[in-house]
C-alpha positions as CSV (number, residue, x, y, z in Angstrom):
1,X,36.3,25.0,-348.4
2,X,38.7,25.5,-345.7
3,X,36.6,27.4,-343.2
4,X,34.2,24.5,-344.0
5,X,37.3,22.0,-342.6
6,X,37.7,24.0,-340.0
7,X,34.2,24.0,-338.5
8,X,34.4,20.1,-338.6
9,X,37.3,19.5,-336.8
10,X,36.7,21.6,-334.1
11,X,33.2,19.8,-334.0
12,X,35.2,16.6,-333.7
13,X,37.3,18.0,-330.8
14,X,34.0,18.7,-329.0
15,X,33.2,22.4,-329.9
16,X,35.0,25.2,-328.4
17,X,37.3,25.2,-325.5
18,X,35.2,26.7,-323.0
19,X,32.9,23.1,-322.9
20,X,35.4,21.1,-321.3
21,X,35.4,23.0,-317.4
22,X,31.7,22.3,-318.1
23,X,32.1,18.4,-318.7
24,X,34.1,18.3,-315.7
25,X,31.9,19.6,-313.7
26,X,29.2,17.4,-314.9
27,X,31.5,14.4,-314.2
28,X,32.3,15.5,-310.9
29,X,28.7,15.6,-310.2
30,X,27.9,12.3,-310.7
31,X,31.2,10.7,-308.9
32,X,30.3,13.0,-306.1
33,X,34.1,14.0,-306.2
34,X,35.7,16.3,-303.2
35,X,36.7,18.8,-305.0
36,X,35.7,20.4,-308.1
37,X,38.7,22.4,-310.4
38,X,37.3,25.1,-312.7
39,X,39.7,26.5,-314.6
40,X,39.6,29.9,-316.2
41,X,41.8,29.7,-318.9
42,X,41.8,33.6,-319.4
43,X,42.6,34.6,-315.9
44,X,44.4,31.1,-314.5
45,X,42.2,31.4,-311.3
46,X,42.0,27.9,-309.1
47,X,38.7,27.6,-306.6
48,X,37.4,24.5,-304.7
49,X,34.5,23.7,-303.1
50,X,34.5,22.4,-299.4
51,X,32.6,19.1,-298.6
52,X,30.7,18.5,-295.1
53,X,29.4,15.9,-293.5
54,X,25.9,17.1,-294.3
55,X,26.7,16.6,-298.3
56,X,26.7,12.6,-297.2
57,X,23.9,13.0,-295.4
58,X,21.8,14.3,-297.9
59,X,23.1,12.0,-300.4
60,X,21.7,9.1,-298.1
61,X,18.6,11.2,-297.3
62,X,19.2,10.4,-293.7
63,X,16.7,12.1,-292.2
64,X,14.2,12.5,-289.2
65,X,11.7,12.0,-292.1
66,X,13.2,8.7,-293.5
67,X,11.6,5.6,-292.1
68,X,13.7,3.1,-294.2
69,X,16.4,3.7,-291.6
70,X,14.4,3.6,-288.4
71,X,11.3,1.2,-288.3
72,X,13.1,-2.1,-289.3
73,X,15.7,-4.2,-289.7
74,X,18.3,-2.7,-291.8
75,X,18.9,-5.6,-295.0
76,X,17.5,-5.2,-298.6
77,X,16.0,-8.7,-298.6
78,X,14.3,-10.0,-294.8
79,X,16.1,-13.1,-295.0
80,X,19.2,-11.7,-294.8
81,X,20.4,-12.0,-291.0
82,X,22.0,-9.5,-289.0
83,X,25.1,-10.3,-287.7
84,X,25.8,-7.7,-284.3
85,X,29.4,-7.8,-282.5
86,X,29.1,-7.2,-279.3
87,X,32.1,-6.7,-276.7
88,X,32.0,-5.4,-273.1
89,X,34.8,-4.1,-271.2
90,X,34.4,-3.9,-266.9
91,X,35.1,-0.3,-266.4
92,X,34.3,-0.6,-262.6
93,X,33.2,-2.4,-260.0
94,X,30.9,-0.2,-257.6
95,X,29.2,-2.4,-255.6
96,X,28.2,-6.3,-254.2
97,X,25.5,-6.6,-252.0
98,X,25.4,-10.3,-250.1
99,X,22.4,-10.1,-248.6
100,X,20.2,-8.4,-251.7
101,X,22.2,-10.8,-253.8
102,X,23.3,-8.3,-256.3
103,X,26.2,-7.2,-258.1
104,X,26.5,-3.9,-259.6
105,X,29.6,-3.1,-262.4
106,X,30.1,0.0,-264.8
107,X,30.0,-2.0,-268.4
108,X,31.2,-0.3,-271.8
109,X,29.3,-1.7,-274.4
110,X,30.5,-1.9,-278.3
111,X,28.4,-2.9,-280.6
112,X,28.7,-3.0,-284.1
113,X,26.3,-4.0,-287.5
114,X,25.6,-3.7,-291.1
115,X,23.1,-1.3,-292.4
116,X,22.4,-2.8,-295.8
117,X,20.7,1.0,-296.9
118,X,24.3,2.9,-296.0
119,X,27.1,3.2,-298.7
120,X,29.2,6.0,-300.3
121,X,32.2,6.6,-302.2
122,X,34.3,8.0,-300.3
123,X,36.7,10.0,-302.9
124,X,33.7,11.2,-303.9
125,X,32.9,13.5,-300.6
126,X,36.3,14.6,-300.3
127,X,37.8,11.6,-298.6
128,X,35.1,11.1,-295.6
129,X,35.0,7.6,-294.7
130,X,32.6,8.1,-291.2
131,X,30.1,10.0,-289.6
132,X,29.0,10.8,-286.3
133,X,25.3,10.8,-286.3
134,X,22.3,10.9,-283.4
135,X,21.1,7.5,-282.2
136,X,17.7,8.7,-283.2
137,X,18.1,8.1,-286.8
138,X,18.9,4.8,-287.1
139,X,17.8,1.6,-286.0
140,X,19.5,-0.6,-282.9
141,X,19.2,-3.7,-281.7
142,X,17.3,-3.7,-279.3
143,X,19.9,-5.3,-276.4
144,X,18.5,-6.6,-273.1
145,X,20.7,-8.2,-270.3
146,X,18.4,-10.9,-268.3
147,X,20.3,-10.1,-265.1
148,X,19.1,-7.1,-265.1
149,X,16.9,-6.1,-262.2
150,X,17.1,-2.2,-262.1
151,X,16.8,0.1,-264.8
152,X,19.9,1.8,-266.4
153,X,21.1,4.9,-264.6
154,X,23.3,6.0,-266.8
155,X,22.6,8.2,-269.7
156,X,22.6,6.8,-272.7
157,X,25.1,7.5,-275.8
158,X,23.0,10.1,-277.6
159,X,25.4,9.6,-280.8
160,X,26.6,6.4,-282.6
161,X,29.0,6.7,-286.0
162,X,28.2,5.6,-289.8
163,X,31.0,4.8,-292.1
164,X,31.0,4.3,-296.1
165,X,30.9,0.6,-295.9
166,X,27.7,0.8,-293.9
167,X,28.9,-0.8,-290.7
168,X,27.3,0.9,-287.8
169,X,29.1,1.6,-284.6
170,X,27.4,2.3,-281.1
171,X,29.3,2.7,-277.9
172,X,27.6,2.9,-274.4
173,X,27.6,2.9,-271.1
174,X,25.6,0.8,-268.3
175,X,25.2,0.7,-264.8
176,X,24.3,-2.4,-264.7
177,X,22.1,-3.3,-261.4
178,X,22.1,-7.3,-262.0
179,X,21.5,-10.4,-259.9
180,X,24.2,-12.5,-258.9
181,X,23.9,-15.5,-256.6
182,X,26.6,-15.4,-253.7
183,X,28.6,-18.4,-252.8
184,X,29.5,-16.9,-249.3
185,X,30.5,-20.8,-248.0
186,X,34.1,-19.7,-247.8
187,X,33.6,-16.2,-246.4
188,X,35.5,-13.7,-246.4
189,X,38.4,-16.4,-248.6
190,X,35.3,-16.4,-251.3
191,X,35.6,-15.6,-254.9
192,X,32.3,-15.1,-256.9
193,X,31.4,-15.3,-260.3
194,X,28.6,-13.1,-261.7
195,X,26.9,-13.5,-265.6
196,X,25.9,-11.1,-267.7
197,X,23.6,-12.5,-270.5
198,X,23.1,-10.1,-273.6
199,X,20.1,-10.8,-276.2
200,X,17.6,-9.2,-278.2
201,X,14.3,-9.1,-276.4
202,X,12.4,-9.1,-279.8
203,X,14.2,-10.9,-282.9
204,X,15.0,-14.4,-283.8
205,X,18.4,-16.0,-284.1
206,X,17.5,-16.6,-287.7
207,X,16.9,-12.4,-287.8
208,X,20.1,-11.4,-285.6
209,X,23.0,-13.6,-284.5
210,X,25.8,-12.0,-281.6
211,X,28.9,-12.4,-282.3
212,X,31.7,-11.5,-279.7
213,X,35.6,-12.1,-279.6
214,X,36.0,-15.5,-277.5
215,X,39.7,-14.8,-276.5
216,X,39.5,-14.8,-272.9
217,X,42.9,-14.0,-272.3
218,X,42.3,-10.8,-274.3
219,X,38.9,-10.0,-272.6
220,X,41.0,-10.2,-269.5
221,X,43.9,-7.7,-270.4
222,X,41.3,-5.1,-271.6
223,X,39.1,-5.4,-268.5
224,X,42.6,-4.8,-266.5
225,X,44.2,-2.1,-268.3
226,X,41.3,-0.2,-268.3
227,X,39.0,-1.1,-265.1
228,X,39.1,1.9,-262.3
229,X,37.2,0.6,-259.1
230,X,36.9,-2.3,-257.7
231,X,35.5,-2.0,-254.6
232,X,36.6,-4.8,-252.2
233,X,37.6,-7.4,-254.4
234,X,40.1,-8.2,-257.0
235,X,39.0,-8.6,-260.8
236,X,40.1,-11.7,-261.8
237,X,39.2,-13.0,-265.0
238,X,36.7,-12.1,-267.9
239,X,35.0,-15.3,-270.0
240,X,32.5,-14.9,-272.7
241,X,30.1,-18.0,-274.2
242,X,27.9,-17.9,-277.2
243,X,24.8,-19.7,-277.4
244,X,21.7,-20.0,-278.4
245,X,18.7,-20.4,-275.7
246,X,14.9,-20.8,-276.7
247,X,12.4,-18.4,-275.9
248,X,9.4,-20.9,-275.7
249,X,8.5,-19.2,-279.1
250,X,11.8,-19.3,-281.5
251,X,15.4,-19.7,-280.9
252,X,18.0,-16.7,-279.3
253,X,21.2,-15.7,-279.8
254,X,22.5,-15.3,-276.6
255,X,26.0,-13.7,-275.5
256,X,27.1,-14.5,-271.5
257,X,30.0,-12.6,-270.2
258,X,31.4,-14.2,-267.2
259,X,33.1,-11.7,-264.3
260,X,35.4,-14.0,-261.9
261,X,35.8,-12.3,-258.9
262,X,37.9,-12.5,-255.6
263,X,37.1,-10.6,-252.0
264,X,39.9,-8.8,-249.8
265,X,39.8,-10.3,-247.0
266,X,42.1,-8.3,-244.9
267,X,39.9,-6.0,-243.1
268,X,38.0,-9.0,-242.4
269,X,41.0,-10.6,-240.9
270,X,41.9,-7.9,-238.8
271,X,38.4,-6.1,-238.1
272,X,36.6,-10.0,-237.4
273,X,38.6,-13.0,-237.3
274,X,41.7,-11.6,-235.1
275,X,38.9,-10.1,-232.4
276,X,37.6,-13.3,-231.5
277,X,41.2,-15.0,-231.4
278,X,41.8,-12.5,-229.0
279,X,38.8,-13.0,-226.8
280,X,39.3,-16.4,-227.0
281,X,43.3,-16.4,-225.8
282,X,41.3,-14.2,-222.9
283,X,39.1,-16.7,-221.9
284,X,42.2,-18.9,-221.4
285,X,44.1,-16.4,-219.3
286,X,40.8,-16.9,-217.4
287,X,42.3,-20.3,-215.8
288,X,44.7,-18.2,-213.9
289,X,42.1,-16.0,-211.9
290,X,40.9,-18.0,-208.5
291,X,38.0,-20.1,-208.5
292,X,37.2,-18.6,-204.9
293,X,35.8,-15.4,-205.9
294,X,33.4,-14.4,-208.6
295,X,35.6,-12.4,-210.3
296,X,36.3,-15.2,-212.8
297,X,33.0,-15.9,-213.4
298,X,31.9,-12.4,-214.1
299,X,34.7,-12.0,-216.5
300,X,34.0,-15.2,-218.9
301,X,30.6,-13.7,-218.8
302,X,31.8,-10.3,-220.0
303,X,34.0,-12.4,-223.0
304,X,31.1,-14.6,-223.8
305,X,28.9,-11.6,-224.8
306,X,31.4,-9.4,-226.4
307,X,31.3,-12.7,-228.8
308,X,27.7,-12.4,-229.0
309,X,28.3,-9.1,-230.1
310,X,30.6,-10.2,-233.0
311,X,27.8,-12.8,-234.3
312,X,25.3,-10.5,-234.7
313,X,27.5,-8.0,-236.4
314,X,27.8,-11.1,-238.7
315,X,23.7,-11.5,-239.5
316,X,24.1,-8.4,-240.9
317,X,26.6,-9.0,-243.4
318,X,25.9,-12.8,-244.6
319,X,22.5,-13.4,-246.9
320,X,20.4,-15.8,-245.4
321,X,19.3,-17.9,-248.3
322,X,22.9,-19.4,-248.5
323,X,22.1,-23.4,-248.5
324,X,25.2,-24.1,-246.3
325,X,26.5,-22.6,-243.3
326,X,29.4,-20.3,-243.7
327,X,32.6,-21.0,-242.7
328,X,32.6,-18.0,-240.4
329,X,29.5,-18.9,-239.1
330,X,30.8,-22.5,-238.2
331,X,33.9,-20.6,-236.6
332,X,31.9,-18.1,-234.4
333,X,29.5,-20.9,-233.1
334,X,32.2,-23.2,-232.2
335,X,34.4,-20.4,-230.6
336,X,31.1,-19.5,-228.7
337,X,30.6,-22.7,-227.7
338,X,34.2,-23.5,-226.4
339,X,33.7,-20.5,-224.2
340,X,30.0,-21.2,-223.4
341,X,31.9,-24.9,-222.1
342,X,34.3,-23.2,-220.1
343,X,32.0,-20.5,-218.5
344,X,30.2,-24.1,-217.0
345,X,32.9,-25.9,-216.3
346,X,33.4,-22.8,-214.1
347,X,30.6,-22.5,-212.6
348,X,30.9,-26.7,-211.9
349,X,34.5,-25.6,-210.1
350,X,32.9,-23.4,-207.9
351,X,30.0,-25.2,-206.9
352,X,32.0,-28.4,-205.4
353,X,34.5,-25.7,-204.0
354,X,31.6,-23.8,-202.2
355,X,30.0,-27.2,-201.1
356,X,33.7,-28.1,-199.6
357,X,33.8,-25.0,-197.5
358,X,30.1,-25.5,-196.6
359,X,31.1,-28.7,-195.0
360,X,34.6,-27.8,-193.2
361,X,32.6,-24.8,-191.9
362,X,30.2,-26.8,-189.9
363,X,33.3,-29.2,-188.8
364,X,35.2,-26.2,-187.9
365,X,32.0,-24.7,-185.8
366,X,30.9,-27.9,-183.9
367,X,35.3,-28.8,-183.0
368,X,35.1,-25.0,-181.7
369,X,31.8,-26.0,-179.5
370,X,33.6,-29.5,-178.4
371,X,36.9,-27.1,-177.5
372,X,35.4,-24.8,-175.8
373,X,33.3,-27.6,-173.5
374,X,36.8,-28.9,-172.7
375,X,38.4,-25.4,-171.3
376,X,35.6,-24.6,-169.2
377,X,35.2,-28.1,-167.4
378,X,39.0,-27.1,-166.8
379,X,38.2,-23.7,-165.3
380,X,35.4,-24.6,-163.2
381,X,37.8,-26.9,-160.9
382,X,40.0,-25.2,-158.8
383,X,42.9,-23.4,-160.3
384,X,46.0,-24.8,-159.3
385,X,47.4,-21.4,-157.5
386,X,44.6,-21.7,-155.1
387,X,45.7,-25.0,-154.5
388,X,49.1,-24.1,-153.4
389,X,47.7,-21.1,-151.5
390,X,45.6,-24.2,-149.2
391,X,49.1,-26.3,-149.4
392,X,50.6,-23.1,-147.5
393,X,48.4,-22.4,-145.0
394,X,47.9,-25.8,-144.3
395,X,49.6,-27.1,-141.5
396,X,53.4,-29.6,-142.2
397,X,51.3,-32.2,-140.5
398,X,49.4,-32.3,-143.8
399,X,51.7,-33.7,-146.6
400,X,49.9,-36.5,-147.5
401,X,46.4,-33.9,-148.6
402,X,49.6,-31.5,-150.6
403,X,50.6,-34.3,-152.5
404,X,46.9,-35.5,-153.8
405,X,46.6,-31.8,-154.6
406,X,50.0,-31.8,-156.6
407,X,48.7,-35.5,-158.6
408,X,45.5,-33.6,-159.1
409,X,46.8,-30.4,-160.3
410,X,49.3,-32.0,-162.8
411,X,46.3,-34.2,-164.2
412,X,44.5,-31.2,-164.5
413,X,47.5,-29.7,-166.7
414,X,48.0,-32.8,-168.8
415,X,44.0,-32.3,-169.9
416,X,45.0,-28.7,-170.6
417,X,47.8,-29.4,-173.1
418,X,45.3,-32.1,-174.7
419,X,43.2,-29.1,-175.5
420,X,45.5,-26.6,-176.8
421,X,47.0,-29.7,-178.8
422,X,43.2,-30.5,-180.1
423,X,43.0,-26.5,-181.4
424,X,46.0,-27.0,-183.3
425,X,45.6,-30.0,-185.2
426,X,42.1,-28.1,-185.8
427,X,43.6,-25.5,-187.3
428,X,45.7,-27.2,-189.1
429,X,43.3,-29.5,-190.6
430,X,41.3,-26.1,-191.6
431,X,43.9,-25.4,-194.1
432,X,44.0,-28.5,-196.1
433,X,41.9,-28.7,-199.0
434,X,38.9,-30.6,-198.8
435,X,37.8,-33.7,-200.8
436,X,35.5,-31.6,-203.4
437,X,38.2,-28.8,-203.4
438,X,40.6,-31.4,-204.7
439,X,38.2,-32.6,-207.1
440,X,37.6,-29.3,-208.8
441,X,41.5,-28.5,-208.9
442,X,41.8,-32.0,-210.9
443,X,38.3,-30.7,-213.2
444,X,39.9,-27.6,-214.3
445,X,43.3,-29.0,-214.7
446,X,42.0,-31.5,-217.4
447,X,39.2,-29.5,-218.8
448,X,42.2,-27.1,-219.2
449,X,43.9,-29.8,-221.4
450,X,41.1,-30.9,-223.1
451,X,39.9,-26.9,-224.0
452,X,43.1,-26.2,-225.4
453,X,43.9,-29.8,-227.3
454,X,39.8,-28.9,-228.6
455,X,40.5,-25.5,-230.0
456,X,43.4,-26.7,-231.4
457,X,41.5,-29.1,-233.7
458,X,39.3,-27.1,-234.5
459,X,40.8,-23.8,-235.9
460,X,42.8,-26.1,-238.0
461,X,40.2,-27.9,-239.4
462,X,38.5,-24.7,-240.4
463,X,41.7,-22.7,-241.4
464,X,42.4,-26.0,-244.0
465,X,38.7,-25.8,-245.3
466,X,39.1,-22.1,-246.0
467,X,41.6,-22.6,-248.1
468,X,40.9,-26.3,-249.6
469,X,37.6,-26.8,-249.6
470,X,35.6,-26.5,-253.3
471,X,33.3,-23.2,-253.3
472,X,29.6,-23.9,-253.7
């Protein structure tokens, strides 16, 4: 009777001792727990088993094999929409091209959705809470950018990371080859803006919707702290916008990052600008050189095409389907043209100067003819010494024929000094300026004024629509 209350009671307590390591066990199992105590109550011996990541994988079957995760859209019902964050960060600016119209950054790329077909218990795999898996075995959105013009470069992430909630986390890299119209009107002051729209290429806004953080102040600060190159210009702000555009067949989520850009325009200062503000300050130390020679002119020619030179350093840089002439354009034409003025205006000056000295030459010429009549109808009379010579041997009886000959001879020396005072007030009158030499003096003395007081203007009104005038 007693070994018969015995056998019941330990039936009650659920049979010998040695079950209960094996009901643990069995629990374990089934809770998928991280570690599994077995206790050997004869010995007192502790062991656990180690978890890995594959014990997760196999309890999700995540496989090569399993198409549930690859061929479509991860929900457990198709109306269910997928809802993918995306945020970029600017890692580096490598290039802008003006002419090509293109603008080419080094983009990070986060992305991050719900897999509906992922979910563990973490406690139950010994605390694992995410794993890093290949891109291969899962499905992505499929992420185009429509500014795109050059395919990625850049290797692509070959790994993205799983957790236990099922959120799926991808990050990548892009060098991103995309078109950007220029606004070079205010070249080299300019400061461009370039989009980057992200959508899916294949699914509805109904199927996935973007989502992005909308905080540009924040999109800013990570862009800063963490951009490397910027080329030539200064990184200025970052802007996101989320829409929705339609794709003539259904509606688009549609995710537009904004990069707000500015140039340095320093080595453009000093390598472009400065240069022809020095050639032009040479063209006005030009108005001290004579007008006589052609030294003046040869040199306004040599500034006039080093100026040339400058412009067509210029076509190179500047896109020609700009709708509006560049500043810098505007300034190299009008400098060229100021100059262009005062190489003719020169050439004017030395015209009316050489057609002054045309005409005094052929004064001076005929007044040396006249003067030289004059001194020979002098010389072919007789000379006064022979005169007196006569007076001698003439006889004292004779003073009535010496003093004709003394009338005669001082007549004859009156019409010489008339001459030698003619040859003077020749030569004097040979170095006054002539009536078209005066003219030109007055020319270049007011064209002088008027290039100056011109220049003046105009590099003001420039230098104020550099820096006040709206961008395009």
């Amino acid at each position: 009777m007693m070994l018969a209350g015995f056998l019941f009671l330990l039936l009650l307590t659920g049979g010998s001792p040695f079950r209960f390591p094996d009901q643990s066990e069995h629990s374990d199992d089934q809770q998928m727990s991280s570690y599994t105590v077995k206790e050997n109550l004869d010995s007192g011996e502790i062991s656990r088993k180690t978890c890995s990541y594959q014990d997760v994988l196999d309890y999700l079957k995540l496989n090569k094999n399993n198409d549930m995760y690859t061929m479509t859209r991860p929900v457990k019902d198709f109306k269910n929409r997928t809802w993918v964050h995306l945020q970029i960060v600017i890692y580096g600016i490598l290039d802008v091209r003006e002419i090509e119209q293109t603008f080419i950054p080094y983009v990070w790329i986060y992305m991050k959705w719900q897999n509906e077909h992922i979910r563990w218990f973490p406690p139950a795999f010994c605390g694992i809470e995410q794993v890093v898996v290949p891109t291969k075995l899962l499905w992505k959105p499929d992420l185009t950018i429509e500014e795109m013009t050059e395919k990625d470069k850049a290797p692509p992430s070959p790994y993205l990371t799983i957790d236990w909630k099922g959120d799926v986390t991808l990050r990548n890299d892009l060098m991103i080859v995309s078109s950007c119209k220029m606004q070079v009107y205010k070249f080299p002051f300019d400061v461009q803006s370039c989009n980057l729209s992200f959508k899916s290429a294949a699914y509805s806004d109904d199927e996935i919707t973007f989502e992005t953080i909308k905080d540009g102040f924040k999109n800013t600060e990570w862009t800063h702290q963490l951009m490397r190159a910027q080329y030539e210009w200064l990184f200025i702000s970052l802007t996101v916008n989320n829409k929705t555009v339609n794709d003539l067949i259904y509606n688009q989520s549609m995710i537009v990052y904004t990069i707000k850009m500015k140039r340095r325009s320093v080595l453009y200062i000093a390598n472009f600008l400065v240069p022809i503000m020095f050639f032009f300050c040479l063209d006005l130390a030009s108005f001290l050189i004579s007008d006589s020679g052609g030294e003046k002119l040869g040199f306004k020619v040599t500034v006039l095409l080093a100026v040339t030179v400058m412009q067509l350093l210029l076509n190179e840089i500047l896109p020609s389907s700009s709708d509006r002439v560049p500043l810098i354009a505007v300034y190299c034409i009008g400098m060229f043209g100021l100059m262009m003025l005062s190489l003719l205006e020169t050439i004017l000056v030395m015209h009316l100067m050489e057609k002054d000295s045309a005409s005094q030459d052929n004064e001076a010429e005929m007044k040396k003819w006249t003067h030289c009549a004059c001194v020979c109808d002098v010389s072919a009379d007789e000379p006064p010494s022979e005169l007196l010579s006569l007076a001698r041997e003439g006889n004292s009886s004779q003073l009535t024929n010496e003093s004709n000959a003394l009338e005669k001879v001082s007549d004859e020396l009156r019409e010489v000094e008339k001459t030698l005072l003619l040859l003077l007030n020749s030569r004097k009158e040979d170095g006054k300026p002539g009536y078209w030499t005066r003219v030109a003096k007055t020319i270049n003395k007011v064209f002088f004024i008027f290039y100056v007081t011109v220049t003046c203007l105009f590099l003001v009104v420039i230098f104020f629509k550099w820096n006040y005038a709206p961008d395009e």
